[in-house]
C-alpha positions in Angstrom: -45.6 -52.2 -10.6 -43.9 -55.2 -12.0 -40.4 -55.2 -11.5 -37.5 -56.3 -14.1 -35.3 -59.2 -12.8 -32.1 -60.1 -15.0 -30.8 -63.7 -13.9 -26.9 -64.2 -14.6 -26.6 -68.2 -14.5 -24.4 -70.3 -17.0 -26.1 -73.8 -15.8 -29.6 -74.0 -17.7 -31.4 -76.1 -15.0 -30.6 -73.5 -12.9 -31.6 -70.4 -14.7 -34.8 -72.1 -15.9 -36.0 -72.8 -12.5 -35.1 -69.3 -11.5 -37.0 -67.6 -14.4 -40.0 -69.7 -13.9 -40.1 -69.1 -10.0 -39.7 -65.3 -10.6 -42.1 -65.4 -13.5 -44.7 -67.0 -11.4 -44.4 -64.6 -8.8 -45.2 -62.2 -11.2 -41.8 -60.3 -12.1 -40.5 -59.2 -15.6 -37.4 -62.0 -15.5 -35.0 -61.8 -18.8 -31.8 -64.3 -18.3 -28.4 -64.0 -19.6 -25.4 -66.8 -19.3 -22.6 -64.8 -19.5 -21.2 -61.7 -18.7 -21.4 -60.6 -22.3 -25.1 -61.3 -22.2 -25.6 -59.6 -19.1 -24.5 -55.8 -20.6 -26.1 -56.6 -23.2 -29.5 -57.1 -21.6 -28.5 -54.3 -19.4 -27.9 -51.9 -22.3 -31.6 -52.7 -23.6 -33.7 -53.2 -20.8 -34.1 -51.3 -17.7 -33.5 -53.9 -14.9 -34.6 -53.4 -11.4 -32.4 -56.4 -9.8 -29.7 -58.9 -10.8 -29.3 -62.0 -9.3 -25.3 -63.0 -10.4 -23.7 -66.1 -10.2 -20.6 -65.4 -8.9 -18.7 -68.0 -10.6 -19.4 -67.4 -14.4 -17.1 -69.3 -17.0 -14.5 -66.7 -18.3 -15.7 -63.9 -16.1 -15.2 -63.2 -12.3 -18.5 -62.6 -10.8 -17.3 -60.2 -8.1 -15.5 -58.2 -10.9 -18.6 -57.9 -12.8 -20.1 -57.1 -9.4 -17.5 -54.3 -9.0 -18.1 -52.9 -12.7 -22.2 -53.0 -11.9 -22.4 -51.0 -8.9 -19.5 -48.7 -10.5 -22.4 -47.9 -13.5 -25.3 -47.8 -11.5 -27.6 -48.3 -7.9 -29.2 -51.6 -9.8 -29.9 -54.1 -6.8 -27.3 -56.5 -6.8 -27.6 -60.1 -4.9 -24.8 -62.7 -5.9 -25.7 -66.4 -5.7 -22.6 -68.5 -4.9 -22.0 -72.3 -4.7 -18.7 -70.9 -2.2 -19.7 -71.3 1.7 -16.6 -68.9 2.2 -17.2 -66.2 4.3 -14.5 -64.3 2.8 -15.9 -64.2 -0.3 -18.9 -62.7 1.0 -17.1 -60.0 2.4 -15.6 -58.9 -0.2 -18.8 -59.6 -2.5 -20.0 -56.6 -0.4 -17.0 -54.3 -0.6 -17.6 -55.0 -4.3 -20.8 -53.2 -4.0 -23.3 -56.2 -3.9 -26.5 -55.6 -1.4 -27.0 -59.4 -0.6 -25.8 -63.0 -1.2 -27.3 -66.5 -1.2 -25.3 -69.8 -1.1 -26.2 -72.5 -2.9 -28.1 -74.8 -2.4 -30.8 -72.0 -1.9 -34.4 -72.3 -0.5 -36.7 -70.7 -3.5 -39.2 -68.9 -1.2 -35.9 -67.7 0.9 -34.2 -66.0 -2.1 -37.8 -64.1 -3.2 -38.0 -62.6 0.6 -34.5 -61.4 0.0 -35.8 -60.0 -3.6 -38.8 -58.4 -2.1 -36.9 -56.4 0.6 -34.2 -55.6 -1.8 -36.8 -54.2 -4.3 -38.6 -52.4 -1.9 -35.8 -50.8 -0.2 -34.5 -49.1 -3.4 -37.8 -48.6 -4.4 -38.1 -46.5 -0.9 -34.8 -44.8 -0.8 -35.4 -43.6 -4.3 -38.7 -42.3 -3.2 -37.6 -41.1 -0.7 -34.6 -39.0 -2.7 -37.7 -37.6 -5.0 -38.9 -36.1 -2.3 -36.1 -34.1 -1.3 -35.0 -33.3 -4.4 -38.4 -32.0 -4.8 -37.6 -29.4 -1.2 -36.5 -25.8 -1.6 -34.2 -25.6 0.7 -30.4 -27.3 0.3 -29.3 -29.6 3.2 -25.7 -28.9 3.4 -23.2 -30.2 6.5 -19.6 -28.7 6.4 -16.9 -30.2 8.9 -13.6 -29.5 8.8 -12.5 -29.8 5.4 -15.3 -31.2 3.8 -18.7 -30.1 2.4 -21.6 -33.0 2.0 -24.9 -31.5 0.2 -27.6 -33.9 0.7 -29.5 -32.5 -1.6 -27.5 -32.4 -4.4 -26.0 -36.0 -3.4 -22.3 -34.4 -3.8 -19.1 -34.4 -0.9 -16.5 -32.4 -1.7 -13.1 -31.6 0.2 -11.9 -28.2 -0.3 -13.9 -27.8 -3.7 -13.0 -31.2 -5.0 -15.9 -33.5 -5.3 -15.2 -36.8 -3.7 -17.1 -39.6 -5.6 -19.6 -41.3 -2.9 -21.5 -45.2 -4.1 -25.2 -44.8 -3.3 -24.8 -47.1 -0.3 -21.5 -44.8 1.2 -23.5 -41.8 0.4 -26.9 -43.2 2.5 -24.2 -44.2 5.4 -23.2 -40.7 5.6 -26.5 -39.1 6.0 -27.1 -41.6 8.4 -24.0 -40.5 10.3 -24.0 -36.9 10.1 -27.6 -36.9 11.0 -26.5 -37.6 14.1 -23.5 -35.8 14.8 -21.5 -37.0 18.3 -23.9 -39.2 19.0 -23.3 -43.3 18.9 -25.0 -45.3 16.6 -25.6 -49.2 16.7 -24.6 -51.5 13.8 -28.4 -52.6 13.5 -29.7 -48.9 13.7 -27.4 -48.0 10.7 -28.6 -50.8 8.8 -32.1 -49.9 9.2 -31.4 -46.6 7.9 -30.1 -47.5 5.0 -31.1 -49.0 1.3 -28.0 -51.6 1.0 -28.1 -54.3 4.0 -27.6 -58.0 4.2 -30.2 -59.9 6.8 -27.5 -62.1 8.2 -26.3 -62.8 11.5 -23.1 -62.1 10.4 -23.4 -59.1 8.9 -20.6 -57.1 8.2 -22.0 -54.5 5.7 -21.5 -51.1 8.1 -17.7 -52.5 8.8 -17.1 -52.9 5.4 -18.8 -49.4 4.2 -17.0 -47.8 7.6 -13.6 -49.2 6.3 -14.5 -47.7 2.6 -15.4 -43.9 3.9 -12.4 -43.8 6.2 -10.5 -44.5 3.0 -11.8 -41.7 1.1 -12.2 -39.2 3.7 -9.6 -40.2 6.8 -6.3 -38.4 6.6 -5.3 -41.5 8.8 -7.5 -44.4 8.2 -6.1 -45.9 11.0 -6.4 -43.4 13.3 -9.6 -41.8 12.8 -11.2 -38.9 13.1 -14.4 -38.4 11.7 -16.0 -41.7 11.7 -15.0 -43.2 15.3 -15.2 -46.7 16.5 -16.9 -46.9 20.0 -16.0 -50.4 20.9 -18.8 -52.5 21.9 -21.6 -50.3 20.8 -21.2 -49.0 17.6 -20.2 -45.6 15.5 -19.8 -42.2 15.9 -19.8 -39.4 13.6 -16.9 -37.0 14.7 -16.5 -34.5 12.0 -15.8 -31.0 13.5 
């Protein structure tokens, strides 16, 4: 299938090489310059991926980032002239599955694209497939009810609102209940990763779920840090 990429770029030079590069690789690419342009295209098209500039005139690209992944599980990779690694960071808390800083390698950029794709592509797949099961996957700890299934968490009958990438973290957890899991096995079973050295996606998503579902985030309880190895999933 050929995939639809939206590229969010205000300098021309930039988009046009982009759009060629992706056209030539054989992708659907449309292009948009602002923010504006980018729900716009979004509204009409169905888009796979969108590669963001993060610095947009008029418009903060992680904001946009933030109101993207709020909307929908549309793959997200934010291109950025900023070497900052706290931008990055908080490009991922924003919801954004991967970053490139510029000046960026071409052939580097499509890898990212291709993995990307094909691990939504896969997790969606695979959520077909168990939507399509009989039987209802339900864990209950404590206070707290998480149907798999059914995608929904709820604490005492009030559903708790879970981002696709929080809610594949948690079946990854709960999967393995008392048992520690690395950093790089989480990341490998989930959709929303960053192949960086650095990587600090499962921190970030393990700070977001203690959040929403800690009665002391600082002291938890269900999701436990074992220092020097990795995570546990505590819930009773």
């Amino acid at each position: 299938m050929s995939y639809h990429v939206l590229v969010v770029e205000d300098d021309a030079v930039t988009r046009s090489k982009l759009v060629g590069y992706f056209q030539n690789e054989g992708y659907t690419v449309s292009e948009a310059e602002s923010g504006e342009q980018m729900r716009s295209m979004l509204q009409n098209h169905s888009i796979d991926l969108v590669m963001l500039d993060i610095n947009l005139p008029g418009e903060d690209g992680l904001m946009l980032t933030r109101e993207l992944r709020s909307q929908s599980d549309i793959g997200i990779i934010l291109v950025t002239g900023r070497t900052d690694s706290i931008d990055k960071i908080v490009g991922l808390e924003m919801g954004a599955d991967d970053y490139v800083t510029k000046p960026f390698e071409l052939r580097e950029l499509l890898v990212r694209v291709k993995n990307l794709l094909w691990r939504i592509s896969s997790a969606r797949n695979a959520g077909t497939i168990a939507d399509q099961k009989n039987d209802t996957n339900v864990v209950r700890f404590g206070e707290w009810m998480f149907d798999i299934q059914r995608r929904a968490l709820s604490r005492n009958g009030e559903p708790v609102k879970l981002t696709k990438a929080e809610y594949e973290l948690l079946v990854a957890l709960s999967s393995y209940p008392n048992q520690v899991l690395s950093r790089e096995r989480i990341l490998n079973m989930i959709s929303h990763r960053v192949d960086a050295p650095n990587d600090r996606t499962i921190d970030v998503l393990i700070r977001r779920m203690r959040a929403k579902m800690e009665f002391d985030p600082k002291n938890p309880q269900i999701f436990v840090t074992v220092h020097g190895e990795g995570y546990m999933f505590a819930g009773d």
